[in-house]
C-alpha positions as CSV (number, residue, x, y, z in Angstrom):
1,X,91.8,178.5,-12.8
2,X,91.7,176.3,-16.0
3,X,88.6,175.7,-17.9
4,X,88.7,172.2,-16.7
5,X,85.7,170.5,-14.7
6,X,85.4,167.5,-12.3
7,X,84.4,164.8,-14.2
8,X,83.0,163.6,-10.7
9,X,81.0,167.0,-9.6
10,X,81.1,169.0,-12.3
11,X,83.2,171.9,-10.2
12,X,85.3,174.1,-11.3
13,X,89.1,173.3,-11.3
14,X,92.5,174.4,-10.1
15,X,96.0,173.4,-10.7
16,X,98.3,172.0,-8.1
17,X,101.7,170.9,-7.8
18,X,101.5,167.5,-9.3
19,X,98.1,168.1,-10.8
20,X,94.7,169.5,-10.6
21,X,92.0,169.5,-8.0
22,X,88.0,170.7,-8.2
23,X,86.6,173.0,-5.3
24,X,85.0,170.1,-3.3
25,X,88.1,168.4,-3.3
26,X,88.3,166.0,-5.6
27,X,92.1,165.2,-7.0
28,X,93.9,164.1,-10.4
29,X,97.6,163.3,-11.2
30,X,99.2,164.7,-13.8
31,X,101.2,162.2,-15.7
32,X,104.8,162.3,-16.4
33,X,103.9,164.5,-19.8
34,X,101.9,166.4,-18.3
35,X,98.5,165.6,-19.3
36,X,95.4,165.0,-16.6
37,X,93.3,161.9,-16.8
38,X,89.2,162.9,-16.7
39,X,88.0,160.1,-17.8
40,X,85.8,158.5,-15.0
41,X,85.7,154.6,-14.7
42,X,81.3,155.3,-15.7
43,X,82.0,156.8,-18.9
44,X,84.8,153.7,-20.4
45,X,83.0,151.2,-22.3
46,X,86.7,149.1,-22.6
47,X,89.2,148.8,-20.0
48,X,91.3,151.3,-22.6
49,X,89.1,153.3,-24.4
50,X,90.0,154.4,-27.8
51,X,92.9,154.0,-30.1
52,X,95.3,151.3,-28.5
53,X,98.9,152.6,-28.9
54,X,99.9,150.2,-31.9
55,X,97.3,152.8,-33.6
56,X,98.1,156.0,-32.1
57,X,102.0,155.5,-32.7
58,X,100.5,154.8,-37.1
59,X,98.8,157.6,-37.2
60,X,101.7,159.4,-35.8
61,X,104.5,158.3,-38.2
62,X,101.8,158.7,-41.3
63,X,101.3,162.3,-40.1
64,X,104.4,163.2,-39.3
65,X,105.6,161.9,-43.2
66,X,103.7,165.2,-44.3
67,X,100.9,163.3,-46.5
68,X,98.2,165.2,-44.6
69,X,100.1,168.6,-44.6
70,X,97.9,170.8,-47.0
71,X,95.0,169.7,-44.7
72,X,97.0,171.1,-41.3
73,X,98.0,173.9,-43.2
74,X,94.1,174.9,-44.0
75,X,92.9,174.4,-40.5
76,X,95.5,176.7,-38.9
77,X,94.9,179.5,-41.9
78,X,91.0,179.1,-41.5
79,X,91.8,178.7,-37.2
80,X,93.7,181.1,-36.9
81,X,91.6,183.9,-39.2
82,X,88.4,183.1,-37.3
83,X,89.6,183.4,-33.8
84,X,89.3,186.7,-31.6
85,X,93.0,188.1,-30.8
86,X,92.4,186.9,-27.0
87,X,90.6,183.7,-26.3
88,X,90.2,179.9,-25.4
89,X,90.3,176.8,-28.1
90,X,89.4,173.5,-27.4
91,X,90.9,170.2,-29.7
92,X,87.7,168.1,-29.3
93,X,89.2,164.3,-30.1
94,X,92.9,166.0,-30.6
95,X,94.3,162.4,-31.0
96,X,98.3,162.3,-30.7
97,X,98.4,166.8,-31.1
98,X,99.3,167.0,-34.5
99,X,97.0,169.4,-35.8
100,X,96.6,170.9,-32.3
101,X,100.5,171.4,-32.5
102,X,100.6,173.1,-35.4
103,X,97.4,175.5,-34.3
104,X,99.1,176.6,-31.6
105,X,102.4,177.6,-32.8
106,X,100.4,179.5,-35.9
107,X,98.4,181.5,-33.4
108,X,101.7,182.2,-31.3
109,X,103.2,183.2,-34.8
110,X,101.0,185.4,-35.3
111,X,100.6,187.5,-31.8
112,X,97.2,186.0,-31.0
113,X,96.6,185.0,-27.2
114,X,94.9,182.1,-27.5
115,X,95.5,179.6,-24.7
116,X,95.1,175.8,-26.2
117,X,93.7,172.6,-24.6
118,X,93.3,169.2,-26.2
119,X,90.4,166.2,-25.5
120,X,90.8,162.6,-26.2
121,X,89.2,159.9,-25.2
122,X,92.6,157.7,-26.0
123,X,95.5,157.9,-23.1
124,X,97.8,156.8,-25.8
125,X,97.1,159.4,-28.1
126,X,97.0,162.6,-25.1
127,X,100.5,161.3,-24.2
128,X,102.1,161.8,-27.3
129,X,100.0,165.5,-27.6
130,X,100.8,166.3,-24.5
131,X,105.0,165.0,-25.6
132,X,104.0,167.4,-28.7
133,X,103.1,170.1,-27.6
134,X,104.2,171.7,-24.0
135,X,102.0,175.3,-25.4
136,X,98.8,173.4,-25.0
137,X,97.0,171.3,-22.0
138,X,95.4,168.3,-22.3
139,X,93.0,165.4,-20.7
140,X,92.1,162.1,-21.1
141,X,88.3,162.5,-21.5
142,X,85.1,161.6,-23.8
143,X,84.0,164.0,-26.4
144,X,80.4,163.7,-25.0
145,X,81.0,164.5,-21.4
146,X,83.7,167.4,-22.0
147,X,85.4,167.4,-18.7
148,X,85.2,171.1,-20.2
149,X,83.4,174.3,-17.9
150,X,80.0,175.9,-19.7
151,X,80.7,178.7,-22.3
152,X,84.2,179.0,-21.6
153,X,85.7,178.2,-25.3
154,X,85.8,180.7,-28.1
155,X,86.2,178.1,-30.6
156,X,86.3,174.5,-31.2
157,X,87.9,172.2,-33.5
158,X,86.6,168.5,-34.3
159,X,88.6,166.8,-37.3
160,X,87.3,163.2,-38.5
161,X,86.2,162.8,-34.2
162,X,82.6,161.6,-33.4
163,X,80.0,164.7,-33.4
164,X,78.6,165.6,-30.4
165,X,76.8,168.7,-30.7
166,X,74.9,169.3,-27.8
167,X,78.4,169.1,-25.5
168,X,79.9,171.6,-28.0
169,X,77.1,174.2,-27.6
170,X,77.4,173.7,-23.5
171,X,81.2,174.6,-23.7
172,X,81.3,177.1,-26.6
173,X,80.6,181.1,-25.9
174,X,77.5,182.8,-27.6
175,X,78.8,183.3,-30.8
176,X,81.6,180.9,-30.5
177,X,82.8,179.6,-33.8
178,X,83.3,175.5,-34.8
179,X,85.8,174.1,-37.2
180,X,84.9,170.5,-38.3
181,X,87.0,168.5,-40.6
182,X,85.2,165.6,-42.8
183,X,86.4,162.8,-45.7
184,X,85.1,164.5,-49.1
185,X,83.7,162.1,-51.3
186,X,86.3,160.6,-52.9
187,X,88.8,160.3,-49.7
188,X,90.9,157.9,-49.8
189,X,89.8,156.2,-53.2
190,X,92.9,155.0,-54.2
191,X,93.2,153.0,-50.9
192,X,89.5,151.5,-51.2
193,X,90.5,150.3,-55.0
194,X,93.3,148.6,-53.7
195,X,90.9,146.8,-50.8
196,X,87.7,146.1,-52.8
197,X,85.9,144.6,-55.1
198,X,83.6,147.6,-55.5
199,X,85.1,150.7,-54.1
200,X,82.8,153.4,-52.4
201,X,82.5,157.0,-52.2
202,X,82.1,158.3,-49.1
203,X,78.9,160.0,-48.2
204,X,78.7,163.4,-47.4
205,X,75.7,164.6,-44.9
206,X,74.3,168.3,-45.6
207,X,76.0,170.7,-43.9
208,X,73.2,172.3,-41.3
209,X,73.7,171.8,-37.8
210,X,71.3,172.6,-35.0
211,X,72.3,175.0,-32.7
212,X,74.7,176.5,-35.5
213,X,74.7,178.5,-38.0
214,X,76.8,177.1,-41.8
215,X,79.8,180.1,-42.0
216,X,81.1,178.4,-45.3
217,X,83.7,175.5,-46.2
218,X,87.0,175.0,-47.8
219,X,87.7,171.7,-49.9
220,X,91.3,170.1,-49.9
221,X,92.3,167.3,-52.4
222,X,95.6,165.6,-54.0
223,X,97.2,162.8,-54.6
224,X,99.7,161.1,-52.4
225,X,102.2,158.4,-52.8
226,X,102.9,155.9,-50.4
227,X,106.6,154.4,-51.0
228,X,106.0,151.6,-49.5
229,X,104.1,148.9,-46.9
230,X,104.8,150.8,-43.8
231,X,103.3,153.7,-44.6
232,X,100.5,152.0,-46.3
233,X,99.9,150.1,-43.3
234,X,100.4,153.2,-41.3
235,X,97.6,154.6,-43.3
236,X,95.3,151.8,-43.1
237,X,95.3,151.4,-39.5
238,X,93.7,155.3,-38.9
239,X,90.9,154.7,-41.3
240,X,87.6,153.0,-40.2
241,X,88.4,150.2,-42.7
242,X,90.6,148.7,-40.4
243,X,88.2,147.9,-38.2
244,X,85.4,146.6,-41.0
245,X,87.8,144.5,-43.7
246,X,88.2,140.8,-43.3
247,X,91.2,138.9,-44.2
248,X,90.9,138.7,-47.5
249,X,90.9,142.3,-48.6
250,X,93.3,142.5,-45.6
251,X,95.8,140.2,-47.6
252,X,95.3,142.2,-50.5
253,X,97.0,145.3,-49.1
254,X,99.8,143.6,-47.6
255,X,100.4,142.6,-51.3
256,X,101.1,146.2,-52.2
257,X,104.5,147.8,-52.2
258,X,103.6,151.1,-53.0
259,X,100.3,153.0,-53.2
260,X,98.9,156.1,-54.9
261,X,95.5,157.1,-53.3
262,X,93.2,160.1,-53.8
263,X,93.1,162.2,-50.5
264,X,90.2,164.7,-49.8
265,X,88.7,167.0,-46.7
266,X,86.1,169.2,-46.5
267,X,86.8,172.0,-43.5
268,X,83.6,173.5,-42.2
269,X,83.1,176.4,-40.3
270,X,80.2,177.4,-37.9
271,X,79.0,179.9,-35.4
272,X,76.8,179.0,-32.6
273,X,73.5,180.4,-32.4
């Protein structure tokens, strides 16, 4: 048994040979990488939901570079301190496994048995987690219909994914713990100096939740240097400003050569109520 459910019936699931099936016998594939596809045709607003793959393969060179490396380094100390020695952990909106990745060999490091799964709602992105990471199993599948089995999960993570708090109440155990990872304030200020006329902070919501309960939070901030228009295009295009600049402050960072940009996080934990 896995602590997938049929995105169809809700059942629970098993695996098979060349992929998983639910009790009342409905089937999925497992592609080539390994991942399972739980995404159901009702749930996709696009034809490809989520980050295309000229986006997930950014993201993946501007992580893999290291620039966000004190932040994966916080979440697996804070991850991997808050977790029971035996247990399950879910990757809400894992993206391409980077951070998932380097959870899962930390717990191994350190002796826990903590088997690992991965969400995300991009096919692109859970084929290069699933490529990453063969210790942990993951779907294709929305953050707000967890194709995830009730009160299975000891802990959650959800870093810069969309909230959805009643889904992770239904699939975390009484007194399971969250870890959420948010821009701090001045995130990314260097970039939005380089793109605006008048640069922003980002807004930072109180921290209470309902349904958990505020553990405490750990704050993560340098500077980084970006050598050159790759990578600061890399960065660009996993930032919502991608999405919301026009032209103009579009042709403005192409200008750059290099760029030297604030970074910030805030990592939250919780405990469900």
């Amino acid at each position: 048994m896995s602590i997938w459910r049929c995105p169809v019936c809700a059942a629970s699931m098993q695996k098979k040979e060349k992929g998983i099936h639910c009790l009342n016998g409905h089937c999925f594939d497992a592609a080539k990488s390994g991942y399972v596809n739980l995404l159901p045709v009702q749930q996709k607003r696009t034809k490809q939901p989520g980050d295309n793959l000229q986006m997930v393969r950014a993201r993946r060179d501007f992580l893999q570079a290291g620039y966000y490396a004190p932040f994966q380094q916080a979440v697996c100390e804070m991850v991997v301190s808050a977790l029971p020695q035996k247990g399950i952990l879910l990757d809400a909106g894992c993206g391409d496994g980077y951070y998932t990745a380097a959870v899962a060999d930390t717990l191994q490091a350190v002796g826990k048995d903590v088997q690992v799964y991965g969400v995300d709602i991009s096919k692109y992105a859970v084929d290069l987690a699933a490529k990453r990471c063969k210790a942990a199993s993951f779907a294709v599948g929305s953050v707000f219909h967890l194709p995830v089995s009730d009160h299975c999960c000891d802990g959650l993570i959800s870093l810069f994914a969309p909230y959805a708090g009643t889904e992770f109440q239904r699939v975390l155990k009484p007194d399971g713990v969250m870890f959420l990872g948010i821009p701090a304030a001045r995130h990314l200020m260097g970039l939005k100096r380089a793109i605006y006329d008048t640069p922003y902070e980002n807004e930072v919501k109180p921290y209470e939740l309902e349904g958990f309960s505020f553990v405490g939070k750990r704050t993560i901030a340098a500077v980084i240097s970006l050598p050159n228009p790759t990578a600061i295009q890399n960065l660009f295009m996993m930032t919502p400003y991608y999405y919301k600049t026009g032209q103009k402050e579009q042709a403005r960072l192409a200008a750059l050569e290099t760029l030297e940009t604030e970074i910030a996080f805030e990592l939250l934990q919780y405990k469900k109520n």
